[in-house]
N, CA, C, O and CB atoms as a CASP TS submission, in Angstrom:
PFRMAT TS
TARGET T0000
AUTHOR 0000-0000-0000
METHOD Language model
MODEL 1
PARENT N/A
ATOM      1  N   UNK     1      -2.545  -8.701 -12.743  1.00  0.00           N
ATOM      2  CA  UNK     1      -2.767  -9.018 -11.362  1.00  0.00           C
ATOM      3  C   UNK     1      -1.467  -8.997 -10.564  1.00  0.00           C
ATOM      4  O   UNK     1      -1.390  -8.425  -9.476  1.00  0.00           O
ATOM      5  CB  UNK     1      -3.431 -10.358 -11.248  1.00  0.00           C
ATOM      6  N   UNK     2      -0.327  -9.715 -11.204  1.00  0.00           N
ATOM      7  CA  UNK     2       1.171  -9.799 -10.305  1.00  0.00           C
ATOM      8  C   UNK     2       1.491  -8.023 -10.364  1.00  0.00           C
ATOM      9  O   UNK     2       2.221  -7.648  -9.447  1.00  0.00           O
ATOM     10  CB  UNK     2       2.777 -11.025 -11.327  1.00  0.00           C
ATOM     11  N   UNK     3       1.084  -7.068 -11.209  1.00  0.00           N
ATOM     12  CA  UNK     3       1.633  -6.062 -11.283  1.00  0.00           C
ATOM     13  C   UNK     3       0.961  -5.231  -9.903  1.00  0.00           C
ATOM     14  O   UNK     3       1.648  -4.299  -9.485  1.00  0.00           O
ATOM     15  CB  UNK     3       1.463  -5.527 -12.732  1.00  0.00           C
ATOM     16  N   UNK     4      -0.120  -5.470  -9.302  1.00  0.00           N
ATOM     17  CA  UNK     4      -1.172  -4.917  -8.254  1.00  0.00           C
ATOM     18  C   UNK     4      -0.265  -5.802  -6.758  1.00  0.00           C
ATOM     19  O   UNK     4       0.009  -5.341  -5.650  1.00  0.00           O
ATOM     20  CB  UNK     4      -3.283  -5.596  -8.717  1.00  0.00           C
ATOM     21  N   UNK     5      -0.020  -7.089  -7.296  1.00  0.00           N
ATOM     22  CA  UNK     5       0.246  -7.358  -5.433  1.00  0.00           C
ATOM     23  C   UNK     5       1.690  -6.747  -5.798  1.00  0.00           C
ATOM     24  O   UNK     5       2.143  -6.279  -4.754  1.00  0.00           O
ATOM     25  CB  UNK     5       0.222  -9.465  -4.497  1.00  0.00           C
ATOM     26  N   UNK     6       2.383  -6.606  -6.611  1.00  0.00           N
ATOM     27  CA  UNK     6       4.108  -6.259  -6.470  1.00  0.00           C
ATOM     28  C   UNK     6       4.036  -4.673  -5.872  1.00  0.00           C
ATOM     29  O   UNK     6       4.872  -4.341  -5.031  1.00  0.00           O
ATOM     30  CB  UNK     6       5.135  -6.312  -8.322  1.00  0.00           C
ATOM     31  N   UNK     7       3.193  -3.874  -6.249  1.00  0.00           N
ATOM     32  CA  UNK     7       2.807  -2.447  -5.727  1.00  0.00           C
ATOM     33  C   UNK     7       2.137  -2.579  -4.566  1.00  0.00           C
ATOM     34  O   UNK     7       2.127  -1.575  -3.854  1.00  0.00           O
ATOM     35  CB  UNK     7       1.945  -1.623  -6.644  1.00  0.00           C
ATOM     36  N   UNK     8       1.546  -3.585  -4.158  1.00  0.00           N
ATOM     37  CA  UNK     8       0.867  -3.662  -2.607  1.00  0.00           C
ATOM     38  C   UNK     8       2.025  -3.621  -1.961  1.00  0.00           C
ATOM     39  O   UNK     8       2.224  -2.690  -1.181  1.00  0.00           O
ATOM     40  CB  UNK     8      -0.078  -5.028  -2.111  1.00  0.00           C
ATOM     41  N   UNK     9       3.274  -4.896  -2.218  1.00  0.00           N
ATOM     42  CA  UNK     9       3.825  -5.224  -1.378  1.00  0.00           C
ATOM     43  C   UNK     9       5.085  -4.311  -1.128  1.00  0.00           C
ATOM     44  O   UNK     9       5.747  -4.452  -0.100  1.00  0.00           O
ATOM     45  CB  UNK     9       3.951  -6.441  -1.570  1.00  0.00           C
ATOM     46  N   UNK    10       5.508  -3.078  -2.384  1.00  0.00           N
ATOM     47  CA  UNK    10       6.235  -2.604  -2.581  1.00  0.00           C
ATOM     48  C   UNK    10       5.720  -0.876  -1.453  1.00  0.00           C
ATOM     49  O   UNK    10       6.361  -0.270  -0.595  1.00  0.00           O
ATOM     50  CB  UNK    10       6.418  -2.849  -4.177  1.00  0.00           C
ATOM     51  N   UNK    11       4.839  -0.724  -1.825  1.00  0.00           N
ATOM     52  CA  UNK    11       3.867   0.263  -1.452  1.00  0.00           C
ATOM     53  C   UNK    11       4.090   0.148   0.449  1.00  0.00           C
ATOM     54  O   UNK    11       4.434   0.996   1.272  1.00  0.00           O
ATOM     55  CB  UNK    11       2.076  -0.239  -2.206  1.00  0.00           C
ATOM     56  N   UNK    12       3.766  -1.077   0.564  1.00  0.00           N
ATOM     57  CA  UNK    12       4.069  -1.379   2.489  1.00  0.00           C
ATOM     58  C   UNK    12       5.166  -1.792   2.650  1.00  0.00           C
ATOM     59  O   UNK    12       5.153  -1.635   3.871  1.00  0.00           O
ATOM     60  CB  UNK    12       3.211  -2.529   3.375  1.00  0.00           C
ATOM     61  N   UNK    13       6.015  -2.149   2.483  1.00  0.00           N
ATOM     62  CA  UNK    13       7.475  -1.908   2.722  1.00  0.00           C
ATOM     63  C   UNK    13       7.958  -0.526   2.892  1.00  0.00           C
ATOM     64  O   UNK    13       8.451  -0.108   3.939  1.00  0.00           O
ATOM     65  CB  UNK    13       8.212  -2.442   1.658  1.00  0.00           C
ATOM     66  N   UNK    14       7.793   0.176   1.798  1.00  0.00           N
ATOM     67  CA  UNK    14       7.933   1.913   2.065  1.00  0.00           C
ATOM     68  C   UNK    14       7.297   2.162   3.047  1.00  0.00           C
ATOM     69  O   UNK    14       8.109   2.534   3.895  1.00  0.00           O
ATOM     70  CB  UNK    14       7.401   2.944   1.021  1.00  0.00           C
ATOM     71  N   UNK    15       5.835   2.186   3.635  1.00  0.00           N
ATOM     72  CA  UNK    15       5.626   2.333   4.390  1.00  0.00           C
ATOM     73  C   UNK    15       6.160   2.244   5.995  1.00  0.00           C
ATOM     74  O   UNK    15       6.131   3.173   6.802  1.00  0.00           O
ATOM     75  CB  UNK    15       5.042   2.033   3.987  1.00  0.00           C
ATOM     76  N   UNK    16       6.541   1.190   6.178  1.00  0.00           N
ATOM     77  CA  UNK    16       7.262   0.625   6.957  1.00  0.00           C
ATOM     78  C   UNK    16       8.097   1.308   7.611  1.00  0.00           C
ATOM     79  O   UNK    16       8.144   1.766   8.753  1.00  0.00           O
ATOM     80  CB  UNK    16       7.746  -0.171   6.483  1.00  0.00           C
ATOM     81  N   UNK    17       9.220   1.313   6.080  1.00  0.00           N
ATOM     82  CA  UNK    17      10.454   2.266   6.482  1.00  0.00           C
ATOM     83  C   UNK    17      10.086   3.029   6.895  1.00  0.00           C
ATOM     84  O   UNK    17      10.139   3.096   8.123  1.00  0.00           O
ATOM     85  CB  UNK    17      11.303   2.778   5.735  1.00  0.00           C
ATOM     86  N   UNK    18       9.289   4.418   5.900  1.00  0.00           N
ATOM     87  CA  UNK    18       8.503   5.749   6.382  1.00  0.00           C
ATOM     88  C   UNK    18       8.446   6.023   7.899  1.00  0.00           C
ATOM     89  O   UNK    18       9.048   6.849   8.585  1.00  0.00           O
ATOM     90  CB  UNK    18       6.987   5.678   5.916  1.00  0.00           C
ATOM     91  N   UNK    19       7.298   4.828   8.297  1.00  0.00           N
ATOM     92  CA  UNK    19       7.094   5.321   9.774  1.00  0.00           C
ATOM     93  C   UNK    19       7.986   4.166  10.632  1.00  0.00           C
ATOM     94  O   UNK    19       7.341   3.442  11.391  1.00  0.00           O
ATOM     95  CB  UNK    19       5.256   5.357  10.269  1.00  0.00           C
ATOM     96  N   UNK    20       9.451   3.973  10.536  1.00  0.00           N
ATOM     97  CA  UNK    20      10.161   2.912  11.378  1.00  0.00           C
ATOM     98  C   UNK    20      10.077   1.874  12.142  1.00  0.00           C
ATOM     99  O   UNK    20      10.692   1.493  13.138  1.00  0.00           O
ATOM    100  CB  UNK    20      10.573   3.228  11.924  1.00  0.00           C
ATOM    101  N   UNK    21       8.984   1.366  11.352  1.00  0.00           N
ATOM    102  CA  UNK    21       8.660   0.043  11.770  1.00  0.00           C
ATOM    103  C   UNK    21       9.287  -1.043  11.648  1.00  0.00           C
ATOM    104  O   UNK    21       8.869  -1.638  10.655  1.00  0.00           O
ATOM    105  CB  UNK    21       7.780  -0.250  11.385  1.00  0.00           C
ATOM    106  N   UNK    22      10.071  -1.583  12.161  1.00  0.00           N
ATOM    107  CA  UNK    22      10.819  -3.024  12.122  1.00  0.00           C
ATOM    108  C   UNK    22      10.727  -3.875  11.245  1.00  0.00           C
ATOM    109  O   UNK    22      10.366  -4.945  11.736  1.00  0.00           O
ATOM    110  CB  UNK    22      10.576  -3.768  13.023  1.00  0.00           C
ATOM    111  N   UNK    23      10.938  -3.940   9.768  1.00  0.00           N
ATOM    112  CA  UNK    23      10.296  -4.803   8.568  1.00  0.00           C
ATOM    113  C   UNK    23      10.481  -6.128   8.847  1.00  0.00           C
ATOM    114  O   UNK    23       9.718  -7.051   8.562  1.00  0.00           O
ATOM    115  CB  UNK    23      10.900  -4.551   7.148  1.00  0.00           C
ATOM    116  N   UNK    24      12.127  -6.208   9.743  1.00  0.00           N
ATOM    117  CA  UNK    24      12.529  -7.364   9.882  1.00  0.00           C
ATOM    118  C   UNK    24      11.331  -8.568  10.695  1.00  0.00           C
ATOM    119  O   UNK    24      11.093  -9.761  10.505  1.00  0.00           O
ATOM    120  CB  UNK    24      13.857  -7.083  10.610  1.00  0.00           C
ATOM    121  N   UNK    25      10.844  -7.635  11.552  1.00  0.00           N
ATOM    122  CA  UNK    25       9.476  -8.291  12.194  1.00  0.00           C
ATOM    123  C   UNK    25       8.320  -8.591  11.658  1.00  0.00           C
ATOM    124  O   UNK    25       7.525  -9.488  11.938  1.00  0.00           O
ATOM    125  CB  UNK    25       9.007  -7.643  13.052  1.00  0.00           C
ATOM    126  N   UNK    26       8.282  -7.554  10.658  1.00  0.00           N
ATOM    127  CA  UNK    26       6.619  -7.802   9.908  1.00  0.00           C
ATOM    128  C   UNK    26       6.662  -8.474   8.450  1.00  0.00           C
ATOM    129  O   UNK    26       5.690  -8.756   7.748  1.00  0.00           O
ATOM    130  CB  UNK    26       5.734  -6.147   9.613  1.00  0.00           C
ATOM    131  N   UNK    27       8.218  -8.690   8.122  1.00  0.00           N
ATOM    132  CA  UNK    27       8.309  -9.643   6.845  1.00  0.00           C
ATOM    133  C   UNK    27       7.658 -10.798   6.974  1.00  0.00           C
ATOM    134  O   UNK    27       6.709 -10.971   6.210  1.00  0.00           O
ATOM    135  CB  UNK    27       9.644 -10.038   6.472  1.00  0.00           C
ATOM    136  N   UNK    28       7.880 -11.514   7.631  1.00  0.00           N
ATOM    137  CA  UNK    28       7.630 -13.055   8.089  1.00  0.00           C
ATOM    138  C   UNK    28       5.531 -13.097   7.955  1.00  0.00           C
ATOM    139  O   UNK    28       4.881 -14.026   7.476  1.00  0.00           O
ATOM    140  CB  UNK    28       8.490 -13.327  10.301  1.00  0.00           C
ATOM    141  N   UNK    29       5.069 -12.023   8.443  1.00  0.00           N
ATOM    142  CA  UNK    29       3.647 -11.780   8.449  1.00  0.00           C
ATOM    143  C   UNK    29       3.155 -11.561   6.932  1.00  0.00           C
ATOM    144  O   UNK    29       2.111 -12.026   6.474  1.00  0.00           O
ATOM    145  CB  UNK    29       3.321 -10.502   9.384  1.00  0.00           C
ATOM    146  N   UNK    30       4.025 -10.826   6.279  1.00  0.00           N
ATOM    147  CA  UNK    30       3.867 -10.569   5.225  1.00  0.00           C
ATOM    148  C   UNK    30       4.025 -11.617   4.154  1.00  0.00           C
ATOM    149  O   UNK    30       3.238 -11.492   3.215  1.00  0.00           O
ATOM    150  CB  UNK    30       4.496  -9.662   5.133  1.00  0.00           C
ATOM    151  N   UNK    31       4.696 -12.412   4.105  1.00  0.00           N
ATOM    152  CA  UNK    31       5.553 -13.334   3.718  1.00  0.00           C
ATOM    153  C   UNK    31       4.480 -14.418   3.327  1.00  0.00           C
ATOM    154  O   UNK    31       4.404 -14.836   2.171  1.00  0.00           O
ATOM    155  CB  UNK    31       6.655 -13.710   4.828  1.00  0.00           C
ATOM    156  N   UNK    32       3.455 -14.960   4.576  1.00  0.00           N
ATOM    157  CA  UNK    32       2.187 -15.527   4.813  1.00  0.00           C
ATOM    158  C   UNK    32       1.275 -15.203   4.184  1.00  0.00           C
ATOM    159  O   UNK    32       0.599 -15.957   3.485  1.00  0.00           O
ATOM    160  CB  UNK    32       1.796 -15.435   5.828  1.00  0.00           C
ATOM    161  N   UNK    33       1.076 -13.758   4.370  1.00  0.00           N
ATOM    162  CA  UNK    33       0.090 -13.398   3.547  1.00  0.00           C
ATOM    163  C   UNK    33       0.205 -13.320   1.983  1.00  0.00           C
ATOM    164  O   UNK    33      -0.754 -12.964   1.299  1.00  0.00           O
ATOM    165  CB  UNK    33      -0.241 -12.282   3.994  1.00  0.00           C
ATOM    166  N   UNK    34       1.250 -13.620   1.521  1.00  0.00           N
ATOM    167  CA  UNK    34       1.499 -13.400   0.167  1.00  0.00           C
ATOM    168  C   UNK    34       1.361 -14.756  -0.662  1.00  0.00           C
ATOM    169  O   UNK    34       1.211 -14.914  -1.874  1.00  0.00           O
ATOM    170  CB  UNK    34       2.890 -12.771   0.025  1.00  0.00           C
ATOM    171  N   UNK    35       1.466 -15.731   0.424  1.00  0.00           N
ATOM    172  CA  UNK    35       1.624 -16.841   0.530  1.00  0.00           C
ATOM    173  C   UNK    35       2.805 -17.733   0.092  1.00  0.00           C
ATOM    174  O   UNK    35       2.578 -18.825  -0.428  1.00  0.00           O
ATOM    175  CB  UNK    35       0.737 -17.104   0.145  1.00  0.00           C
ATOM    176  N   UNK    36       4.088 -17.279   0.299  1.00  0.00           N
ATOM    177  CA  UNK    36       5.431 -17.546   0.422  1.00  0.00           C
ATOM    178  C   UNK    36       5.576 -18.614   1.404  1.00  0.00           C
ATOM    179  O   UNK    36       4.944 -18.774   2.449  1.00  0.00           O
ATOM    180  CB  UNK    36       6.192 -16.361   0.775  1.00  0.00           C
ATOM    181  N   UNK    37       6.672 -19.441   0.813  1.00  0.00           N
ATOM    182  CA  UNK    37       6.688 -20.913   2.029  1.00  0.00           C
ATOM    183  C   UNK    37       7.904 -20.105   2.663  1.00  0.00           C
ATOM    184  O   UNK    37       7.816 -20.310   3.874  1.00  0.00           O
ATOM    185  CB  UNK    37       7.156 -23.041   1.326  1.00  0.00           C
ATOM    186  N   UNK    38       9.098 -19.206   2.389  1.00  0.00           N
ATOM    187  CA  UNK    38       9.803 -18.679   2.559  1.00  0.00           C
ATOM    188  C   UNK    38      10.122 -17.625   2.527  1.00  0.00           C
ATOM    189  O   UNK    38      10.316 -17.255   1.369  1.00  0.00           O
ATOM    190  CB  UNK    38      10.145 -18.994   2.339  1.00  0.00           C
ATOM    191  N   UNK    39      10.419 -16.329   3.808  1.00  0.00           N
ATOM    192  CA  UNK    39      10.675 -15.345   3.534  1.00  0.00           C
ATOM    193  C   UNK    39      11.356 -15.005   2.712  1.00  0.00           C
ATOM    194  O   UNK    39      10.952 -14.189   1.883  1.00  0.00           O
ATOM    195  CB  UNK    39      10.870 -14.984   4.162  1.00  0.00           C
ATOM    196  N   UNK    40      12.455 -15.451   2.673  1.00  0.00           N
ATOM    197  CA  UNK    40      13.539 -14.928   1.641  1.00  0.00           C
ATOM    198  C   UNK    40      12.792 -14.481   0.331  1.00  0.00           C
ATOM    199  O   UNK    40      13.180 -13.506  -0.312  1.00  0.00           O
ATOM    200  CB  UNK    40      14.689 -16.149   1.253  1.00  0.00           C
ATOM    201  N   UNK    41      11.587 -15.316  -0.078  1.00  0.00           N
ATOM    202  CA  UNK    41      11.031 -15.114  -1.429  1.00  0.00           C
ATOM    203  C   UNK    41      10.745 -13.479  -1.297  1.00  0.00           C
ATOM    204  O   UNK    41      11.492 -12.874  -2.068  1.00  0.00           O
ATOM    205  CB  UNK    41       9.567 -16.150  -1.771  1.00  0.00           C
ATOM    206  N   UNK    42       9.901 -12.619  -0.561  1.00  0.00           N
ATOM    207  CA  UNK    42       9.926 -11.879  -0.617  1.00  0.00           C
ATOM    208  C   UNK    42      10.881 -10.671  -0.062  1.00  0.00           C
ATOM    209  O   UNK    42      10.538  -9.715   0.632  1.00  0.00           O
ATOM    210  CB  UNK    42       9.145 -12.072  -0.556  1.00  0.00           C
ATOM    211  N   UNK    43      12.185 -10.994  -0.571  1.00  0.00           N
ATOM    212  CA  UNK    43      13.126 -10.073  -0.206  1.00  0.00           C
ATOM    213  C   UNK    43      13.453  -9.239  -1.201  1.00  0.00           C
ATOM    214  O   UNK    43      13.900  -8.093  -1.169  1.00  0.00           O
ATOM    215  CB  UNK    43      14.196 -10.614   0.257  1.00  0.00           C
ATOM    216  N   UNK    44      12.946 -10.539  -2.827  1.00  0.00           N
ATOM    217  CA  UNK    44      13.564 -10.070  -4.209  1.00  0.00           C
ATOM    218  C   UNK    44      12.746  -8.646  -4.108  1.00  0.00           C
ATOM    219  O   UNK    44      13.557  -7.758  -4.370  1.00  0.00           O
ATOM    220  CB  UNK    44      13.184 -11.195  -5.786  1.00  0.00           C
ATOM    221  N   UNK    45      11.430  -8.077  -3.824  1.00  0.00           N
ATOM    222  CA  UNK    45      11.116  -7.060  -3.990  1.00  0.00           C
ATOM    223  C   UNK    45      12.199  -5.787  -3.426  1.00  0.00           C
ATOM    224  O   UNK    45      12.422  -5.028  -4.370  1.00  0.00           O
ATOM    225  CB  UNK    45       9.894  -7.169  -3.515  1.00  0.00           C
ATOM    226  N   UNK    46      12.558  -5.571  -2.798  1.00  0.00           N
ATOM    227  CA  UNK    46      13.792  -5.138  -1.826  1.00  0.00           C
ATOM    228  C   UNK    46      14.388  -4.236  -2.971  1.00  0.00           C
ATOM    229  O   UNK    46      14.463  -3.028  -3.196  1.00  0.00           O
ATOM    230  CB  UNK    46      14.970  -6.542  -1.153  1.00  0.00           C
ATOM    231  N   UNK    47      14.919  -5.837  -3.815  1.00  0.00           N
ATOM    232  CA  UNK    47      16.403  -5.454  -5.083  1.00  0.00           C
ATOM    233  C   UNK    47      15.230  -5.242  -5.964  1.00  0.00           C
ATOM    234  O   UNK    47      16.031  -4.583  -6.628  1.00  0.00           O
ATOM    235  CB  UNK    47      17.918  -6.980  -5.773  1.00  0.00           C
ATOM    236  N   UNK    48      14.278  -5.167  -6.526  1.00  0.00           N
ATOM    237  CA  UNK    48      13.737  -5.090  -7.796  1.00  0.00           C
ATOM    238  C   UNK    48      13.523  -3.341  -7.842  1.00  0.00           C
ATOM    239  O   UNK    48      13.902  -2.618  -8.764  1.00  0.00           O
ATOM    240  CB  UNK    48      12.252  -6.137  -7.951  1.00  0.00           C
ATOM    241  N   UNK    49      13.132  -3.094  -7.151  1.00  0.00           N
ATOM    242  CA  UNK    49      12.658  -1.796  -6.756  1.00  0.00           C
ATOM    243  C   UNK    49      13.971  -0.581  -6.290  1.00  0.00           C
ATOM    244  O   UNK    49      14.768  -0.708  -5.360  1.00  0.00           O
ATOM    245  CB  UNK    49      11.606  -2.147  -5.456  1.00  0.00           C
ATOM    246  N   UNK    50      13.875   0.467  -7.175  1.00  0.00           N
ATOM    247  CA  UNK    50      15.278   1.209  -7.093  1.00  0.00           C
ATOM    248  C   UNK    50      15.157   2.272  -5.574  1.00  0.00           C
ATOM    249  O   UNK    50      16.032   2.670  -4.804  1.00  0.00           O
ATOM    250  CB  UNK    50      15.535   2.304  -8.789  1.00  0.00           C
ATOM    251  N   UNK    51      13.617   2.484  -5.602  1.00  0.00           N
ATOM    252  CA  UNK    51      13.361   3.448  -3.845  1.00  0.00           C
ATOM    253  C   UNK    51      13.868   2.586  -3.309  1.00  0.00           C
ATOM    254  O   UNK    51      15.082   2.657  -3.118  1.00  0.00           O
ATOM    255  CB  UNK    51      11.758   3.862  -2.980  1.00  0.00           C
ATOM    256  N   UNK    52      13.026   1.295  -2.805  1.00  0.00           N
ATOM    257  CA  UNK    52      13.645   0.690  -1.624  1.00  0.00           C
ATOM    258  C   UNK    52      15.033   0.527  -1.644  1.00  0.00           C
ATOM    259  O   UNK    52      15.657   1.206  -0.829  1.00  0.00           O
ATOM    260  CB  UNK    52      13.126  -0.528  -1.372  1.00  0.00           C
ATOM    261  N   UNK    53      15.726  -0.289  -2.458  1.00  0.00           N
ATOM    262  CA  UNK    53      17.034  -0.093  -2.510  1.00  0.00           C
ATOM    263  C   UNK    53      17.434   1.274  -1.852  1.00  0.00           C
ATOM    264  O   UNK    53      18.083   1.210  -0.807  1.00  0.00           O
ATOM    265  CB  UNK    53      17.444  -0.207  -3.893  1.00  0.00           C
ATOM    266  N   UNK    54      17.223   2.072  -2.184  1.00  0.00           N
ATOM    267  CA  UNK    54      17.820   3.707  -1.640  1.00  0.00           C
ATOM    268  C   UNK    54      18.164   3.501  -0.219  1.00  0.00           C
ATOM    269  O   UNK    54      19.222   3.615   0.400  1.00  0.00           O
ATOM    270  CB  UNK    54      16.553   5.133  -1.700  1.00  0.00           C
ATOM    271  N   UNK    55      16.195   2.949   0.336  1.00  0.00           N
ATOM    272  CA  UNK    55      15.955   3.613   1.478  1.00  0.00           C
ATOM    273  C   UNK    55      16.805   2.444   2.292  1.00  0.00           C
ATOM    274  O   UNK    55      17.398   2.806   3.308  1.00  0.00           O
ATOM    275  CB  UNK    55      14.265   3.942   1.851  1.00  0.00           C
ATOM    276  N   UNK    56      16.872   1.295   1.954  1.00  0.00           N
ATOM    277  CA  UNK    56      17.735   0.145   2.729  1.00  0.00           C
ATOM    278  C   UNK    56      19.282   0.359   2.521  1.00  0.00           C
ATOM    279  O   UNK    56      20.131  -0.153   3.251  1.00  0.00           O
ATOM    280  CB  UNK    56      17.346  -1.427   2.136  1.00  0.00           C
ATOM    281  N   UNK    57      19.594   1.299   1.275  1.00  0.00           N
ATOM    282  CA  UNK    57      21.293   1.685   1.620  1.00  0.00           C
ATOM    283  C   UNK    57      20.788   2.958   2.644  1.00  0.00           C
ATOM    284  O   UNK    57      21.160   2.712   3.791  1.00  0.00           O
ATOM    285  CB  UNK    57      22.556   2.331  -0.111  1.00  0.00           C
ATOM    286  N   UNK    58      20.423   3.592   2.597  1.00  0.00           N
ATOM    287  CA  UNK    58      20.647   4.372   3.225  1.00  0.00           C
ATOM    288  C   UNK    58      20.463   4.011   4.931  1.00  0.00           C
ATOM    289  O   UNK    58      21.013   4.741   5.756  1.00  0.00           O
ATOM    290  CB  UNK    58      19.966   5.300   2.622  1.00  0.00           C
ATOM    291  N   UNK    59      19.537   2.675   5.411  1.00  0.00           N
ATOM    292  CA  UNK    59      19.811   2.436   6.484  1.00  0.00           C
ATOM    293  C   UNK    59      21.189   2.191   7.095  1.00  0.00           C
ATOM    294  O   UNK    59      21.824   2.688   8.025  1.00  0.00           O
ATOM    295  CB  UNK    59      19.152   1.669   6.610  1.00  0.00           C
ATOM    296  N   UNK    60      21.429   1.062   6.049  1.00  0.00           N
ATOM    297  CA  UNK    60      22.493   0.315   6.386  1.00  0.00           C
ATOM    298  C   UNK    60      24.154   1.000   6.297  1.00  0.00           C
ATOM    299  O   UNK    60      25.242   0.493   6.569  1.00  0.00           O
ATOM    300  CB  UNK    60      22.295  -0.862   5.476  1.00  0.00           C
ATOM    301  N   UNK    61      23.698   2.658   5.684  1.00  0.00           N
ATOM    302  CA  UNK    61      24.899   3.114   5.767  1.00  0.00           C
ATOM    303  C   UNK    61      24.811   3.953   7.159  1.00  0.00           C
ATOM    304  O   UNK    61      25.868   4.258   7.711  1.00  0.00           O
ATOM    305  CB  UNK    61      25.299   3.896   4.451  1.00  0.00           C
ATOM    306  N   UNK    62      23.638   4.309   7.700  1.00  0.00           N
ATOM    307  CA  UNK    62      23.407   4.846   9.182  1.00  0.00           C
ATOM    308  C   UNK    62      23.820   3.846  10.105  1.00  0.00           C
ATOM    309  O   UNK    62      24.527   4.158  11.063  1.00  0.00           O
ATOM    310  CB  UNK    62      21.900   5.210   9.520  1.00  0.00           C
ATOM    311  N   UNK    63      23.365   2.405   9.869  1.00  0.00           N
ATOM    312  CA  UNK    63      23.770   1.087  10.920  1.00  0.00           C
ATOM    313  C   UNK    63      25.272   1.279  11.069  1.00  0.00           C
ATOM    314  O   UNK    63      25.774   1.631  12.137  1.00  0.00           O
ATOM    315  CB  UNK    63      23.419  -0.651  10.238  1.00  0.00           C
ATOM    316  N   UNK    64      26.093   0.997   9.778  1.00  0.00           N
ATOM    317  CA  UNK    64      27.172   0.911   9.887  1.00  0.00           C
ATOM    318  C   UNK    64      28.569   2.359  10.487  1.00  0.00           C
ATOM    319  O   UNK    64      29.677   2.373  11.023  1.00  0.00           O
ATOM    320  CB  UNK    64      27.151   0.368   8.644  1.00  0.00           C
ATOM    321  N   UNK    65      27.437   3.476   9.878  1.00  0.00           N
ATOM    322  CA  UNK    65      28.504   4.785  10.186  1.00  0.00           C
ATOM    323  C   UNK    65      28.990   5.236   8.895  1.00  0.00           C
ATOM    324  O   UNK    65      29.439   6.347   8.614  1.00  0.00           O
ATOM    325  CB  UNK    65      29.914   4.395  11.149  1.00  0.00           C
ATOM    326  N   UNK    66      28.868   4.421   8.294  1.00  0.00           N
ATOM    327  CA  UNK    66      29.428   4.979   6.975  1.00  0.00           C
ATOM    328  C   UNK    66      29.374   5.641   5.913  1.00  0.00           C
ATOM    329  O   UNK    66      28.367   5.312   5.286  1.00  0.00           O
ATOM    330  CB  UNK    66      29.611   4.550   6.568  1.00  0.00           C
ATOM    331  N   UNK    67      30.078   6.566   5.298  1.00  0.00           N
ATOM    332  CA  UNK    67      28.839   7.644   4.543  1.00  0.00           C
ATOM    333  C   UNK    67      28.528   7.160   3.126  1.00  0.00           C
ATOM    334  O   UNK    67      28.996   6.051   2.868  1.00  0.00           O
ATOM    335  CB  UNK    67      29.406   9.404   4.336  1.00  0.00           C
ATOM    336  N   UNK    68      27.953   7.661   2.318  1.00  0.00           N
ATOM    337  CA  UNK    68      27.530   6.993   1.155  1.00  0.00           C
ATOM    338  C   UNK    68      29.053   7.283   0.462  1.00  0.00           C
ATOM    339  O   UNK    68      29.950   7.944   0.985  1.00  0.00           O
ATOM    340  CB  UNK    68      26.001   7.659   0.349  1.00  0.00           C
ATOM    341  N   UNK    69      29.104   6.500  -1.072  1.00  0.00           N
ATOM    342  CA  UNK    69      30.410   6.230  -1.583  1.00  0.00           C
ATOM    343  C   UNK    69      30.354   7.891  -2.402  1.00  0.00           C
ATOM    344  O   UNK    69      29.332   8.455  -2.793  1.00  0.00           O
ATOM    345  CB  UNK    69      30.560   4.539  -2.685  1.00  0.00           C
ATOM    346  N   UNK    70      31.514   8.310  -2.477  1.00  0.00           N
ATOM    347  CA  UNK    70      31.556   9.446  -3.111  1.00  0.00           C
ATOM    348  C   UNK    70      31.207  10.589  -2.398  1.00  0.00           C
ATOM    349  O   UNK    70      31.220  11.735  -2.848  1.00  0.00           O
ATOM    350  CB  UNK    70      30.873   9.363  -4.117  1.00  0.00           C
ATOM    351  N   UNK    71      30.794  10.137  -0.913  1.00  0.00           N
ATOM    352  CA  UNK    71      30.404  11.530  -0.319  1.00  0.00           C
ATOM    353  C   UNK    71      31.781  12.114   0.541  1.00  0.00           C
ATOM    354  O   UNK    71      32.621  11.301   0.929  1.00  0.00           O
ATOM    355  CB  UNK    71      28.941  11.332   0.805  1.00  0.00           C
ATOM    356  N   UNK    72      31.959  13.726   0.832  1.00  0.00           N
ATOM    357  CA  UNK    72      33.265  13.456   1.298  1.00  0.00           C
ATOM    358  C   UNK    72      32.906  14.171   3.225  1.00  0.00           C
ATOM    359  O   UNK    72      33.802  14.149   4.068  1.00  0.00           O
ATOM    360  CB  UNK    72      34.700  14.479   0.034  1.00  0.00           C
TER
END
């Protein structure tokens, strides 16, 4: 059963990103529905998961300007 909501929740997060939807906004909704007293709880999906990881460096290296490590 934990293996079905971790792919729900993993599954709409990608989504998210995909079509640039503001996660930062729809965590907190999500968060509820998962039934988390605290967002933060569902952040660990984020780091557990090696796509998302990707797709959140790869924001945060667009936020910042910076190119990925090793790129020249």
């Amino acid at each position: 059963m934990h293996d079905l909501r971790h792919a729900m929740v993993v599954r709409r997060i990608q989504d998210w990103h995909a079509h640039d939807v503001d996660v930062d906004a729809k965590i907190a909704a999500l968060a509820t529905y998962l039934g988390h007293v605290e967002v933060r709880e569902v952040y660990w999906y984020l780091s557990a998961v090696p796509e998302l990881m990707s797709i959140v460096a790869a924001r945060f290296e667009a936020f910042t300007g910076c190119p990925p490590a090793g790129a020249s």
